[in-house]
C-alpha positions in Angstrom: -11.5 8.9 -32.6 -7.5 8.8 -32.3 -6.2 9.0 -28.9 -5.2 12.6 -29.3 -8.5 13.5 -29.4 -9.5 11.4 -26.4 -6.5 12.9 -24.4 -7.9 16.2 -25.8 -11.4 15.6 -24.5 -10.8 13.9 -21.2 -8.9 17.4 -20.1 -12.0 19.3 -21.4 -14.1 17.4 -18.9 -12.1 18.8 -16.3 -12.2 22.1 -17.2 -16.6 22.2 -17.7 -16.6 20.5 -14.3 -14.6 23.3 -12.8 -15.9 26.1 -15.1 -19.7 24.7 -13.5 -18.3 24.4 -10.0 -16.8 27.9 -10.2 -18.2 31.4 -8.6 -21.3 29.3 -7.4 -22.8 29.2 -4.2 -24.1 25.8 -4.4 -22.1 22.5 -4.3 -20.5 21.0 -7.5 -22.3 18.2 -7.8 -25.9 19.6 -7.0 -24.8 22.3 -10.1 -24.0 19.5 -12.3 -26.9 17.5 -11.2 -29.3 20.6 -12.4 -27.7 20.4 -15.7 -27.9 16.6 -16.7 -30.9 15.7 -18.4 -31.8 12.1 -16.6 -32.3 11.7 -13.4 -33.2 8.2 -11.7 -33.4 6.4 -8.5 -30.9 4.1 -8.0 -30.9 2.8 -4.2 -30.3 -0.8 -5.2 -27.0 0.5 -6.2 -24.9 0.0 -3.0 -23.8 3.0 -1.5 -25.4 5.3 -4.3 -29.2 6.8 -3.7 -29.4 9.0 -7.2 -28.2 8.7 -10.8 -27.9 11.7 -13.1 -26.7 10.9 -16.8 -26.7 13.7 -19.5 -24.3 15.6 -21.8 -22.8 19.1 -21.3 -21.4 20.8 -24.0 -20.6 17.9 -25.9 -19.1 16.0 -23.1 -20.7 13.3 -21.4 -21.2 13.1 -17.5 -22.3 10.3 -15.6 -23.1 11.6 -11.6 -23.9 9.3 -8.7 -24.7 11.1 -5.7 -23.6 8.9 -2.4 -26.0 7.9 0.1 -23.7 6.8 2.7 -19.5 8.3 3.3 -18.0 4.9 2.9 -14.9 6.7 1.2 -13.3 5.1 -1.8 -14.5 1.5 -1.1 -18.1 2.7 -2.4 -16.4 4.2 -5.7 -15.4 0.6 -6.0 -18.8 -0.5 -5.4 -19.9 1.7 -8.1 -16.9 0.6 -10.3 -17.4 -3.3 -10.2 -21.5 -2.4 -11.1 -20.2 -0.7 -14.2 -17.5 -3.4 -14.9 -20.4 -6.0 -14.6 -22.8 -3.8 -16.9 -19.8 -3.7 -19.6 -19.5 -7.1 -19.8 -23.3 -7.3 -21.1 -23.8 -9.7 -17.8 -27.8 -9.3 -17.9 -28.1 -11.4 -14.9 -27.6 -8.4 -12.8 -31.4 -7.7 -13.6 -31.9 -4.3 -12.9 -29.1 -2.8 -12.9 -28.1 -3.8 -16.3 -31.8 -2.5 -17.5 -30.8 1.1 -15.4 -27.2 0.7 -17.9 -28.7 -0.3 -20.9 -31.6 2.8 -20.6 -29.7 5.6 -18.9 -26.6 5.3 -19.8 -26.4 3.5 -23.0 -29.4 5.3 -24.6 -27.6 8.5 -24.0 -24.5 7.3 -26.4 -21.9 7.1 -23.5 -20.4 4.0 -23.8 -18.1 3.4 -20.3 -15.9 0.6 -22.8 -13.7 3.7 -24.1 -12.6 5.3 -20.7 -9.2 5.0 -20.4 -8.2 6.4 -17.3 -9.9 6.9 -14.4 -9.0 10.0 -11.9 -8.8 9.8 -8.0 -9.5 13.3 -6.9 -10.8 14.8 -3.7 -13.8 17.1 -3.4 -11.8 19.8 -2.1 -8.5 19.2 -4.2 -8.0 22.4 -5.9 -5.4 20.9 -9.6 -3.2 22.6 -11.1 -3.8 24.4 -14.6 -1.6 21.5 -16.4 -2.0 19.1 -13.9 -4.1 16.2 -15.6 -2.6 16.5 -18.8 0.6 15.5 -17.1 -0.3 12.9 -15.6 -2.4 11.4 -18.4 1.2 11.6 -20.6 2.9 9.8 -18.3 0.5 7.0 -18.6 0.2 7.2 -22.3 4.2 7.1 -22.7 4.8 4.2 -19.9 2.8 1.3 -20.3 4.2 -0.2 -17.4 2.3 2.0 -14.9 -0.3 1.2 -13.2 -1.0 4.7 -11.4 0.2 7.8 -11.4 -0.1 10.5 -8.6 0.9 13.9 -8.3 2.2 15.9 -5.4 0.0 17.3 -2.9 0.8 21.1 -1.3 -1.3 23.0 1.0 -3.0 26.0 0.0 -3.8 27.5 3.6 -0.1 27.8 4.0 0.2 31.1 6.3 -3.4 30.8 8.3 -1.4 30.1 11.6 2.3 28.0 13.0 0.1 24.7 12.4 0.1 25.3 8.4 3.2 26.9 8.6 4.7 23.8 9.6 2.9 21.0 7.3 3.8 23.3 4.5 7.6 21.8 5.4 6.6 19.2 5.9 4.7 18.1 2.8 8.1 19.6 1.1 10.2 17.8 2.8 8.2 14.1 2.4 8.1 14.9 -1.7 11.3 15.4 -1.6 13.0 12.7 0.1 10.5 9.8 1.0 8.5 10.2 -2.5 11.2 10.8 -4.6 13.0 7.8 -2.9 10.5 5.7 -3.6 10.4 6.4 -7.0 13.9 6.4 -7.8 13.8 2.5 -6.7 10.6 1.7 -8.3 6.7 2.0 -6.6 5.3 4.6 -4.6 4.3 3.1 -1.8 1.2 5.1 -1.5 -0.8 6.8 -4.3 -2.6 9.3 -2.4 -6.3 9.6 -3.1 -6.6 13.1 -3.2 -5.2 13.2 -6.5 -4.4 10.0 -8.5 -4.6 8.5 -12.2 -5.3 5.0 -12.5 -5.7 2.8 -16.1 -8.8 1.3 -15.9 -7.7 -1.9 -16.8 -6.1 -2.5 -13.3 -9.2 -1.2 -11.9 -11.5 -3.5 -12.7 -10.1 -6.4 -11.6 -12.5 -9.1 -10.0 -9.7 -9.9 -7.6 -8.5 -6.5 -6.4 -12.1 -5.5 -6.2 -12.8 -8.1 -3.7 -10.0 -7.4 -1.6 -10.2 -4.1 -1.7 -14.1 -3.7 -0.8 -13.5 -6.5 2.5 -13.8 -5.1 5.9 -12.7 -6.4 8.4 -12.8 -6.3 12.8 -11.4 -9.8 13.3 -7.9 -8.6 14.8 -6.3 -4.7 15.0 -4.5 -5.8 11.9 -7.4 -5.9 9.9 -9.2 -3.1 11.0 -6.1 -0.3 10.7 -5.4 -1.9 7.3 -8.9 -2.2 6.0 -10.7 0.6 7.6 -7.9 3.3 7.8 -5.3 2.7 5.2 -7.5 3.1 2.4 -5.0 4.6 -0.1 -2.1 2.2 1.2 -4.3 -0.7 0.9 -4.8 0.1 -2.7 -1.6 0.7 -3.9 -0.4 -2.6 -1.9 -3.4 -4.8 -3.3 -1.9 -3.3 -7.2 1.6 -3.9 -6.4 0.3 -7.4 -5.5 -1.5 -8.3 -8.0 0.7 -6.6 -10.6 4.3 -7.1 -9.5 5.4 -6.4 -13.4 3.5 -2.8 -13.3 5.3 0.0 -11.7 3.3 3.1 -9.0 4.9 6.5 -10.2 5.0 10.0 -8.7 5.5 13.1 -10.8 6.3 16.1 -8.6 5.2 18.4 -11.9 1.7 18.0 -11.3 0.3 19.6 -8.4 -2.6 20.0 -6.5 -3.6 22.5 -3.5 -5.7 21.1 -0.8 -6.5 22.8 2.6 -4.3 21.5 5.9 -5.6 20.9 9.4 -5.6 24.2 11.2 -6.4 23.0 15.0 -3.9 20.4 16.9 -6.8 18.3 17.7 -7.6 17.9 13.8 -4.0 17.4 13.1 -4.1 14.3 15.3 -6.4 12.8 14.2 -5.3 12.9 10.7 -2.1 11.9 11.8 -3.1 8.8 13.7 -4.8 7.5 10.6 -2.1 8.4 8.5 0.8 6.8 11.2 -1.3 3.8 11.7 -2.1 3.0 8.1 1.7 3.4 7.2 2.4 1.0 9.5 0.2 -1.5 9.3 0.2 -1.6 5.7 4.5 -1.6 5.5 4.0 -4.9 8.1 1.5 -6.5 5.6 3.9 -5.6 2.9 6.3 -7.0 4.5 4.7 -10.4 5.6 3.8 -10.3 1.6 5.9 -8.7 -0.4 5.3 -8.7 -4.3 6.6 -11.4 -6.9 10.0 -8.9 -7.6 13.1 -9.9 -8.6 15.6 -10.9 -5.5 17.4 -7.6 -5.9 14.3 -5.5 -6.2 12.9 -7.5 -3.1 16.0 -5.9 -1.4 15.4 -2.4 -2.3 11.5 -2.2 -1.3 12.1 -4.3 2.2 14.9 -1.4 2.6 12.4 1.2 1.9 9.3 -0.3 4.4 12.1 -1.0 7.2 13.3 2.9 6.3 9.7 4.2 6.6 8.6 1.9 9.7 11.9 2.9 11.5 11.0 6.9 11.1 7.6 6.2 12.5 8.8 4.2 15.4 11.8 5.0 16.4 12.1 8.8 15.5 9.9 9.3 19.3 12.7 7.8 21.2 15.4 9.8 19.6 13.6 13.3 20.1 12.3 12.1 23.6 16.2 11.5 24.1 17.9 15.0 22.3 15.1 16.8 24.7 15.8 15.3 27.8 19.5 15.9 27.1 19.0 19.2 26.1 17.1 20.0 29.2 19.8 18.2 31.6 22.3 20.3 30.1 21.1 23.6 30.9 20.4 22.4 34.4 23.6 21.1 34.9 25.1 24.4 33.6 22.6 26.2 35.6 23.1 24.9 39.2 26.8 23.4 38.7 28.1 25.5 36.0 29.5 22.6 33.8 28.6 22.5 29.7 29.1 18.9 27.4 29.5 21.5 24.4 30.0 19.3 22.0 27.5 16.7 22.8 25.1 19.6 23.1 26.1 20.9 19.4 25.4 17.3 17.8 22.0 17.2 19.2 21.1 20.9 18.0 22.5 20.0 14.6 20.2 16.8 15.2 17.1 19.1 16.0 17.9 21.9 13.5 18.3 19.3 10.5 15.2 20.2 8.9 16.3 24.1 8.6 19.8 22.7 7.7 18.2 20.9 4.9 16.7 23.9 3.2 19.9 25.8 3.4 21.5 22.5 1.4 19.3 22.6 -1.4 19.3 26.9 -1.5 15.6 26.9 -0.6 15.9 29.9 1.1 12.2 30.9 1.1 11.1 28.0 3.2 13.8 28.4 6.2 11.0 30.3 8.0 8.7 27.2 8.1 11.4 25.0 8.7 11.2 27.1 11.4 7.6 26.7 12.7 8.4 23.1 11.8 11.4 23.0 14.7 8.8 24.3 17.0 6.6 21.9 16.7 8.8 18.9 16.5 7.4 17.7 19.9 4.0 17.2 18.7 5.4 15.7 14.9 8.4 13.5 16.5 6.7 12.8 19.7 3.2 13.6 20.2 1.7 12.8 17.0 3.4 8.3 17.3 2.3 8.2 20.7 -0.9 9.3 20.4 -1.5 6.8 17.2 -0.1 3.9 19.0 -2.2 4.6 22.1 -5.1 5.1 19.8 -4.3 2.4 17.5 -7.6 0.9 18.3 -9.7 3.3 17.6 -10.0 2.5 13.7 -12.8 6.1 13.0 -12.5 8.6 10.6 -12.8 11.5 13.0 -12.9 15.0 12.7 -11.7 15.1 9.5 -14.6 13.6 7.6 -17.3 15.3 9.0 -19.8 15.6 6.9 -24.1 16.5 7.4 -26.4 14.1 6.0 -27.4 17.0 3.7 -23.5 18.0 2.2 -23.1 14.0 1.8 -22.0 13.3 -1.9 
């Protein structure tokens, strides 16, 4: 088969999943599980309780339904089982006899996969999304992973929306595309990513990437929180001459945090992570060249300085804001132009849209200035404070039934 017709096939795969998944009141994977032929017990499998193996209109599906949310470090569990099987290791006794009856009897042979997608269960992809991201891999050898950018599809549900809508805007368009410009993404988000196998199945980054660990508040933020920034670090690591891209082109629609208290908690995982993961790049940074080294310790100190700093500076333009209407209020004197710098300074991110004629997104620039306490303030504070608290939260709440 020529690779046009594996390119060709691997986006058909996507569209059965989401033709089965579609206009059904059950889950997508309990739908696909009723249509595979084989179905087998597979607890010994870490992380996996059930194994479904079958073909669906000429394309093959492998399904293992999660026993246990463990996030992306049991996908690598499942991963390095494969890579094991692939290598024809028969010492792994029963799980090579589960590969060799289930999966290999069925003609689906996991040596030809390619590329292997990162996607969320509740990532809604673009009609050309894949595709895209599966050309830039084919035409540039030299990238390890490719992710796409991420937009909310619950834009106008209420001011909280409203305002990450801006603000997932305005991170693609300046952080992202910076780090791009100068080389590696520093995160390939896992909500919707394309790896080459080939990096995947390295015994090394599989290792390091499935350790967890409680010895110090390092470890913990880094290993239990940062799961998408881990990643991308352990790859840059281990393969300083490969390159992590982002194509804004491809898109996918997930829903945002609705309720402050979920946006917190998202956020302190998020903040914490970033940090944490720029200070262990930064104790290690990748084999570059001297002038590259430059450039990504510029980007890290850029990125830590925002999430740092930016809660003194607004803590400061409020308070000043504040004493100046007092002043003017009980002894009629007005710093006018001080006050104008730090409006300008609080207005930037409407400013910004106005700039690049983005005219239809002033208004939640808008909902975004409103909230700037809880994003510039708020939001670093309460991850610091909380920095040892290294739980999923709200956001991954799942019933033992819904667990996949």
């Amino acid at each position: 088969m020529d690779r046009n017709a594996k390119l060709t096939q691997s986006c058909q795969r996507v569209s059965v999943a989401e033709s089965i998944g579609s206009d059904n009141d059950e889950y997508t994977y309990i739908e696909v599980k009723n249509i595979l032929q084989t179905g087998y017990n597979s607890a010994f499998i870490t992380y996996a309780s059930e194994l479904y193996v079958g073909w669906y209109k000429n394309i093959p599906y492998i399904l293992l339904i999660k026993n246990v949310n463990k996030g992306k470090n049991s996908f690598l569990e499942v991963q390095k089982t494969l890579h094991y099987c692939e290598e024809n290791n028969s010492n792994f006794g029963t799980i090579y006899h589960l590969y060799n009856t289930h999966i290999m009897n069925n003609n689906i042979n996991i040596v030809d996969v390619d590329y292997v997608l990162m996607l969320d269960t509740d990532t809604l992809i673009k009609k050309d999304g894949i595709q895209l991201l599966v050309d830039y891999l084919n035409t540039n050898p030299l990238v390890s992973g490719v992710c796409g950018e991420t937009c909310i599809s619950n834009i106008n549900e209420n001011i909280v929306t409203m305002s990450q809508y801006y603000e997932y805007w305005i991170t693609h368009y300046t952080l992202k595309s910076l780090e791009n410009v100068y080389g590696n993404v520093l995160v390939l988000s896992g909500c919707f990513t394309l790896y080459r196998k080939s990096v995947l199945t390295n015994t090394k980054l599989m290792e390091l990437y499935s350790e967890e660990s409680n010895n110090t508040l390092y470890d913990a933020n880094v290993t239990k929180l940062g799961e998408d920034r881990l990643f991308t670090n352990l790859l840059l690591q281990l393969y300083p001459e490969l390159q992590t891209k982002y194509i804004k082109q491809a898109k996918c629609y997930t829903n945002a945090p609705s309720k402050l208290s979920t946006l917190l908690c998202q956020r302190r995982r998020w903040s914490n992570s970033l940090i944490f993961c720029n200070v262990m790049l930064l104790l290690n940074l990748p084999r570059f060249s001297l002038i590259k080294k430059i450039l990504f310790g510029f980007i890290l100190l850029v990125e830590l300085w925002i999430c740092l700093i930016m809660p003194l500076l607004m803590t400061i333009s409020y308070y000043f804001v504040i004493e100046q209407i007092t002043t003017f209020a009980s002894q009629h004197k007005f710093d006018v132009i001080s006050f104008i710098e730090t409006c300008i300074f609080m207005t930037c991110p409407m400013l910004m849209c106005v700039i690049l004629f983005r005219f239809n997104i002033v208004l939640y620039s808008l909902s975004f200035i409103l909230l700037l306490p809880v994003y510039g303030i708020i939001i670093p504070l309460y991850s610091i404070y909380y920095s040892d608290y290294v739980a999923w939260g709200k956001t991954r709440k799942i019933t033992v039934q819904e667990e996949v």
